[in-house]
C-alpha positions in Angstrom: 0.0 0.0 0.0 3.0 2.4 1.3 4.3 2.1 -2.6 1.0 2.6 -4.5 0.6 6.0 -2.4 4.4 6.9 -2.7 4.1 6.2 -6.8 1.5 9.5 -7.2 1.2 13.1 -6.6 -1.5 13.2 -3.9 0.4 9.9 -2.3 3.9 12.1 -1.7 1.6 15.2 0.0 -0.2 13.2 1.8 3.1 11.4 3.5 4.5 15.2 3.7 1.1 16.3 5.4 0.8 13.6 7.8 5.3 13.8 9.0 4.6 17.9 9.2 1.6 16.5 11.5 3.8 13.7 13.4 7.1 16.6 13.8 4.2 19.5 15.6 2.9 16.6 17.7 6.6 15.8 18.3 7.6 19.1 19.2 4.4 19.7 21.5 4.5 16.8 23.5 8.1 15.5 23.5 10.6 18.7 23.1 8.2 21.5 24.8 7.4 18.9 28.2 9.2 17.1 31.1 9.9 13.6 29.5 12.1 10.8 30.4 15.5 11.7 28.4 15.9 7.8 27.3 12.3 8.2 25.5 13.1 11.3 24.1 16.3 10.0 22.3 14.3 7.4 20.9 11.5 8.6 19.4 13.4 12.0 18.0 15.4 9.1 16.0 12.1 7.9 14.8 11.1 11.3 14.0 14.5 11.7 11.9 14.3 8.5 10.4 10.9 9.4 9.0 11.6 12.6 7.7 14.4 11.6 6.1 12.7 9.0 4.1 9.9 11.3 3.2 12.3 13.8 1.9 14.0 10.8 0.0 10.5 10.4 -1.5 10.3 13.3 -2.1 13.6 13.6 -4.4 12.5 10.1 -6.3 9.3 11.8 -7.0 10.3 15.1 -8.7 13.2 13.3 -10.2 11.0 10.7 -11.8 8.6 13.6 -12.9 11.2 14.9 -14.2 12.9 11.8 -16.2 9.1 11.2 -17.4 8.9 14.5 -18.5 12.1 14.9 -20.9 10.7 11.8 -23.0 
């Protein structure tokens, strides 16, 4: 399912959309509050982790657009 929705247009925003959601909930609950520093190191990996591979998506996308587009 992940690569049917990372294949089209409204797929990729919809990813972006829903990590910008997951970072402000990140920031809101983990960064701006008293939290154990073992959890913290943990899921800002996660949150890394994920935004890197959106961005990676991101870069496939435009550059197969792109590829696509010079044929």
């Amino acid at each position: 399912m992940l690569k049917s929705l990372a294949t089209k247009w409204w797929g990729v925003a919809l990813l972006s959309l829903i990590n910008l959601y997951v970072i402000g909930l990140f920031s809101e609950y983990i960064i701006n509050r008293e939290v154990i520093k073992e959890i913290q190191i943990v899921l800002t990996l996660g949150v890394l982790v994920s935004t890197i591979y959106v961005i990676k998506l991101i870069v496939n996308f435009i550059y197969n657009y792109l590829k696509g587009e010079k044929k």
